[in-house]
C-alpha positions as CSV (number, residue, x, y, z in Angstrom):
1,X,53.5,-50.8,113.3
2,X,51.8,-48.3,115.1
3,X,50.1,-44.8,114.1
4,X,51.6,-42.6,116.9
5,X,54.9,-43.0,118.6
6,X,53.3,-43.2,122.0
7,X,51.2,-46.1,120.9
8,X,54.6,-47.6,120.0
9,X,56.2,-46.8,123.3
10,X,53.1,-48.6,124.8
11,X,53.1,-51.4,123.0
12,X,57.0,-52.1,123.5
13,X,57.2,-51.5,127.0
14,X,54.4,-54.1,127.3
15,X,56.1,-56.6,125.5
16,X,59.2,-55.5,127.3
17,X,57.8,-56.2,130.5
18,X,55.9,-59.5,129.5
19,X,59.6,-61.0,128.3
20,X,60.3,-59.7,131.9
21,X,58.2,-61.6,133.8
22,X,59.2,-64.4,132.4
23,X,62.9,-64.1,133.1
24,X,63.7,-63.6,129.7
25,X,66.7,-61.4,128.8
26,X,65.7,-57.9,126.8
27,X,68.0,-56.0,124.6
28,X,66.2,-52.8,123.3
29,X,67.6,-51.2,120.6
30,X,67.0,-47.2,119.9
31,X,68.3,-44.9,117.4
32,X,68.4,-41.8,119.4
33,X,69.5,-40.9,123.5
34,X,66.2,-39.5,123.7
35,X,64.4,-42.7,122.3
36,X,66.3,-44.7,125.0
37,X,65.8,-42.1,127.6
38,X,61.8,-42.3,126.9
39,X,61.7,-46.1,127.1
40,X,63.8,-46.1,130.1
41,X,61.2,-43.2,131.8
42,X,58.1,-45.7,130.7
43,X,60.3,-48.6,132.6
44,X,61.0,-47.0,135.8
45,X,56.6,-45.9,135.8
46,X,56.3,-50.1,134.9
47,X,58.6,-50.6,137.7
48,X,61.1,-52.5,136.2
49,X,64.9,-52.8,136.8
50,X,67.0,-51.7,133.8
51,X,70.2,-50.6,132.7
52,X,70.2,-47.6,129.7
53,X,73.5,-47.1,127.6
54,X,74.1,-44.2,125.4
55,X,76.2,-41.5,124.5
56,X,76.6,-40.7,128.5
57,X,78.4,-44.0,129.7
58,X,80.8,-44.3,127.1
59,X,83.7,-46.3,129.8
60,X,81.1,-48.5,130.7
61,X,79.5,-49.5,127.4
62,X,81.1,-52.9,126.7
63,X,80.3,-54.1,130.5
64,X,76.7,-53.0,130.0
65,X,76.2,-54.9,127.1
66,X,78.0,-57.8,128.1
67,X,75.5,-58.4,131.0
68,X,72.6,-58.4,128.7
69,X,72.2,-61.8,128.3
70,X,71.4,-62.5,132.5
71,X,68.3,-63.7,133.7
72,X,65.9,-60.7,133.4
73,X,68.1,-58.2,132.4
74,X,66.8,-55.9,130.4
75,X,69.2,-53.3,129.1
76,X,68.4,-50.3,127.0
77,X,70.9,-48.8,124.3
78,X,71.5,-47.1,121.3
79,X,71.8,-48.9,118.1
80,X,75.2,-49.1,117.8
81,X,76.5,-49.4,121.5
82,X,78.6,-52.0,122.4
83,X,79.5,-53.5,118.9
84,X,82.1,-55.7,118.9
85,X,81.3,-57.4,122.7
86,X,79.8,-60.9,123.0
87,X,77.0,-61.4,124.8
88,X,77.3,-64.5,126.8
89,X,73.8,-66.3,127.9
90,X,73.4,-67.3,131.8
91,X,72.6,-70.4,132.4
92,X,69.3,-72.0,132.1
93,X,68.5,-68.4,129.4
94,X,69.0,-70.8,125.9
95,X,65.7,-72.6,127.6
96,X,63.5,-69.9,127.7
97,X,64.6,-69.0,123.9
98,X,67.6,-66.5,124.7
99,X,68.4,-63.4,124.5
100,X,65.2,-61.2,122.9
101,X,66.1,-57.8,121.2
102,X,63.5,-55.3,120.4
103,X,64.0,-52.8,118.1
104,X,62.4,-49.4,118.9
105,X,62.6,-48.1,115.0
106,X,63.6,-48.8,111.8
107,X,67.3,-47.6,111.0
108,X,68.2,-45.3,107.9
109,X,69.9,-48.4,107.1
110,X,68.6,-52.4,107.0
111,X,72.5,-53.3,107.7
112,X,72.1,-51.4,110.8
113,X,68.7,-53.2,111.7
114,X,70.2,-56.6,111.1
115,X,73.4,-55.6,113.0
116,X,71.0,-55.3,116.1
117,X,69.2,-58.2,115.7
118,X,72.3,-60.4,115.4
119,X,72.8,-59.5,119.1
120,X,70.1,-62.2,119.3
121,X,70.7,-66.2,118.2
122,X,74.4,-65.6,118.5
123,X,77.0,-68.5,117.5
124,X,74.2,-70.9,117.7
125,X,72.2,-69.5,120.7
126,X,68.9,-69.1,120.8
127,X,67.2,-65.5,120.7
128,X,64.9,-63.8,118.3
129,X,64.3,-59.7,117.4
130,X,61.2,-57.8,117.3
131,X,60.7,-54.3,115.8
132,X,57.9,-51.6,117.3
133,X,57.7,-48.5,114.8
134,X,55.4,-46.1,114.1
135,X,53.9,-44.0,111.4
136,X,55.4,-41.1,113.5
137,X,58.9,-41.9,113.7
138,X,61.4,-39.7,112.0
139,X,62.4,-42.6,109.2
140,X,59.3,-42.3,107.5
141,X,58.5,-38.4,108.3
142,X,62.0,-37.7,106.0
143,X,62.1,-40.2,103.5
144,X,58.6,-41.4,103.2
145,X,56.1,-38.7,103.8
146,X,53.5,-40.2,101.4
147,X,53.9,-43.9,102.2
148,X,54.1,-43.3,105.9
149,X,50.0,-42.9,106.8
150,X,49.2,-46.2,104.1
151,X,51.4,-48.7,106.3
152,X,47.9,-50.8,107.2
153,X,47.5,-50.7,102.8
154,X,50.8,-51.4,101.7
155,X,52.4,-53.0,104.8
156,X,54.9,-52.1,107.5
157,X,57.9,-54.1,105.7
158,X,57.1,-52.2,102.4
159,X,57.2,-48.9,104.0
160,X,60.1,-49.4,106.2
161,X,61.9,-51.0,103.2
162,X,60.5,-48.0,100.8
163,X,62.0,-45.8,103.7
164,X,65.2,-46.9,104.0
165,X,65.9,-47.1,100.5
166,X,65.5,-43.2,99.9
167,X,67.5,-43.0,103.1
168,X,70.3,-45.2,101.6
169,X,70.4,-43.4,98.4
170,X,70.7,-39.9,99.9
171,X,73.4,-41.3,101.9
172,X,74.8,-42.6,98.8
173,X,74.6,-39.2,97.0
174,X,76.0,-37.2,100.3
175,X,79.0,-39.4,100.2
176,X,80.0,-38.7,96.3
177,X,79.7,-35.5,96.7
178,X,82.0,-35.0,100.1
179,X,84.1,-36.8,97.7
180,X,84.4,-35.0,94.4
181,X,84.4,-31.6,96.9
182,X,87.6,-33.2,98.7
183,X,88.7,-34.3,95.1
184,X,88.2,-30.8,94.1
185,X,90.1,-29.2,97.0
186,X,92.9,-31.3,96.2
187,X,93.4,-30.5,93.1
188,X,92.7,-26.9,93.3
189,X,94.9,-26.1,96.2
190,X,98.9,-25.6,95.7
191,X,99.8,-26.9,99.4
């Protein structure tokens, strides 16, 4: 964890680019198009190949994603892209430890978190997950104001877990109460 998000965005691209040197295969997870957009700007200054998919190559997503697990690939993408498609390892990748997914930023939710880093270590492969965050980024801005600037007292993993479990709960509440309005409106209306 980091105090400011460009620290963060430092700190991942150099770890980013160290996996890349090494032929390692890079997944980097981001919760917003313009997260993935800012890593993919600090990639292109490092000089290093990528691929970025977001909201903008929907018909290409599941291609994209399957090639992550090539020799030096490093692809870029939102969260959520490309769920359902495997992620084959090249050959000779399982030796240098697999596929290596960095995480850009807490989600609101841990499920979503884990969803991205089970891309890595798939049906017995190797790979591991790493998460950059920073006091900064919008998790802990909306749902833990207070905690946010005592991560280095507390802990990251306290904070982020403090963090997402406001997040969850307002979630929580939102969805009960879509529900007893469409309850409502059923009820209330003759048609």
């Amino acid at each position: 964890m980091y105090e400011t998000m460009s620290e963060k965005y430092d700190e991942a691209v150099k770890r980013i680019c160290e996996l890349n040197d090494k032929g390692v295969p890079v997944l980097v997870g981001t919760r917003s198009v313009l997260s993935s957009e800012e890593i993919s700007r600090r990639l292109q200054t490092a000089k290093r190949s990528h691929r970025v998919l977001n909201a903008t190559q929907t018909a290409q997503e599941a291609s994209i994603v399957a090639e992550a697990g090539q020799k030096g690939k490093i692809t870029v993408a939102t969260n959520m892209a490309g769920r359902g498609t495997d992620i084959k390892l090249a050959k000779g990748v399982a030796d240098m430890g697999g596929l290596h997914v960095v995480a850009t930023e807490p989600a609101t939710s841990y499920r979503v978190d884990r969803q991205l880093f089970g891309r890595a270590a798939r049906q017995g492969d190797p790979g591991c997950a790493q998460m950059f965050c920073s006091a900064d980024d919008e998790l802990f801005l909306r749902h833990a104001p207070l905690y946010r600037k005592l991560w280095r007292t507390i802990g990251a993993d306290r904070v982020i877990r403090i963090a997402q479990n406001r997040a969850e709960r307002l979630a929580r509440f939102n969805r009960k109460q879509v529900l007893r309005s469409d309850d409502w409106m059923d009820q209330s209306l003759p048609f």
